[in-house]
N, C-alpha and C positions, 0 to 999 in steps of 0.2 A: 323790637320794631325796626331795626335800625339795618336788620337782614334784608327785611321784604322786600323795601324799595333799591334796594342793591341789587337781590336777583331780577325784580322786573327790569329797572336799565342795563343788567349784563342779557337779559334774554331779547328784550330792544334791538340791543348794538349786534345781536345771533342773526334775528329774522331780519334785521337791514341788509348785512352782511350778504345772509344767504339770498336775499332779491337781489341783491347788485351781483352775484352770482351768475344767477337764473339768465339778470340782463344782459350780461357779456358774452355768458354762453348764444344767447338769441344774434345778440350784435354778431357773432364770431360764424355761427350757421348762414345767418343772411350776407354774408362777407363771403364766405366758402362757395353760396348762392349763385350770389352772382359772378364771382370768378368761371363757376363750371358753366355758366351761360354766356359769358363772354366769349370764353375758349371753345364752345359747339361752335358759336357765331364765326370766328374766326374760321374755325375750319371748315363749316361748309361752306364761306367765303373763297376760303383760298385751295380748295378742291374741286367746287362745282363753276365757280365764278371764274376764278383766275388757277393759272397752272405756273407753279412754279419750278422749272427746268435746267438742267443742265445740257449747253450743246457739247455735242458729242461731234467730233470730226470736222472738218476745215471745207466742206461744203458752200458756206456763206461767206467763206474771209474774203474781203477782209469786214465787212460790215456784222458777223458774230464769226467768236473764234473759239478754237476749242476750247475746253472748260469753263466759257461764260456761262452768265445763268442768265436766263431771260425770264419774263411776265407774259404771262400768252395772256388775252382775254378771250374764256371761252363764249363768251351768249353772244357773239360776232358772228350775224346772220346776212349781212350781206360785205362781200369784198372786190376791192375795188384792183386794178392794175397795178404795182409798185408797191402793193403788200407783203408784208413778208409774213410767213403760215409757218406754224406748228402742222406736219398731218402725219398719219400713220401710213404703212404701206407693210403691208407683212410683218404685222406688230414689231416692226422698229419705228421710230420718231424721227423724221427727216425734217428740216428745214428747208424753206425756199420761195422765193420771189413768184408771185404770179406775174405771169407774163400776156397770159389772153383767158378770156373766159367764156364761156359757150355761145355760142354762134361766132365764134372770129375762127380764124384761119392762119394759122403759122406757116411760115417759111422759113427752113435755114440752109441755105446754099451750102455747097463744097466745098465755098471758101469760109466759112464763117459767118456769115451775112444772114441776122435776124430778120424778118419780115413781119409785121404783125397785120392783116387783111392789105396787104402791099406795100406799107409803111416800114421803113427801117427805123428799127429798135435798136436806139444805141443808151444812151444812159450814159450813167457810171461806170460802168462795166469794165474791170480791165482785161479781161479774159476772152479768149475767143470763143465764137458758140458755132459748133461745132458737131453732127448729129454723132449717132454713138458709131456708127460705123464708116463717117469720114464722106459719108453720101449726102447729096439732096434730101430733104426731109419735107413734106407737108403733112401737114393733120388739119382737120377743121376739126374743133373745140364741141361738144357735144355740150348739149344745156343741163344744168345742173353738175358739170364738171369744171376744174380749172387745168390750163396747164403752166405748171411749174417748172421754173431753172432756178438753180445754185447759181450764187456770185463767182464763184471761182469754176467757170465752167468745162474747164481743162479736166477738172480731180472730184467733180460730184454724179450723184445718182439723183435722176428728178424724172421731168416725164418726158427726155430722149427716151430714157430706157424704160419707165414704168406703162409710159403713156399717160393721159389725159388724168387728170386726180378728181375722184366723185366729192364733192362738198361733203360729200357722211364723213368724210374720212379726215378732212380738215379740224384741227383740235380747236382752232383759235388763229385771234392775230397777235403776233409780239409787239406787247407795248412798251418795254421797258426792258434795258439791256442793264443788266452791272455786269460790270467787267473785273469778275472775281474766282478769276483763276484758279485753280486748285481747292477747291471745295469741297 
């Protein structure tokens, strides 16, 4: 008599065993769970939301420099003057400062001399702006376009030379610079 009740408490200690089993396995799936949901989150996050970049070429210096990486925010649907954009132009990625946006009117003299609807645009800038072929320059800004210059306006490509930039084309605004060189 003294077997029976031995093997019911060694068969006990078996089916506890194996539920506390079952429940590790369950905790360990719901864990696995939500990690693979977390990490979708993240990335249509940081894909569709935000773009995160490397600049590429001395366009913006000194305010982004090569090999920085910036935060664009893409669902930035309306932009303001003294933005700095993320936009495509012949599936490369340029940077650059908006300077006037549809309905204004630029001007940049022979010497250098910004004009924005007759205003001179000076800023920060340390560079001179200057059209691409060393001539007077006007354009009026068509609606639903921006136009764009680089900080360093001696050594960038913007819209002297592309012309006016369509908003489709605009990725984002840079909202966040690290200045993390070699990447």
């Amino acid at each position: 008599m003294t077997g029976q009740p031995r093997k019911t408490a060694d068969i006990a200690k078996v089916i506890a065993r194996r539920r506390q089993e079952v429940a590790n396995r369950q905790d360990t799936w719901a864990l696995v769970r939500r990690v693979l949901l977390l990490a979708a989150v993240l990335l249509i996050v940081l894909t569709q939301v935000f773009l995160v970049t490397r600049v590429e070429g001395t366009g913006m210096f000194p305010a982004l420099k090569d090999g920085d990486l910036v935060m664009v925010y893409r669902l930035q649907s309306k932009f303001s003057r003294g933005d700095v954009i993320a936009y495509q132009h012949d599936g490369e990625r340029y940077f650059g400062r908006i300077v006037a946006q549809g309905g204004d009117e630029v001007t940049i003299s022979d010497t250098g001399t910004l004009l924005v609807n007759g205003r001179l645009e000076s800023g920060e800038i340390l560079f001179p702006t200057n059209s691409a072929d060393g001539q007077s320059f006007v354009c009026k800004v068509p609606q639903g376009y921006v136009f764009v210059l680089g900080d360093y306006r001696t050594q960038t490509q913007d819209s002297r030379d592309f012309g006016c930039i369509p908003l489709s084309e605009a990725e984002g605004k840079v909202i966040t610079l690290l200045r993390r060189r070699g990447l």
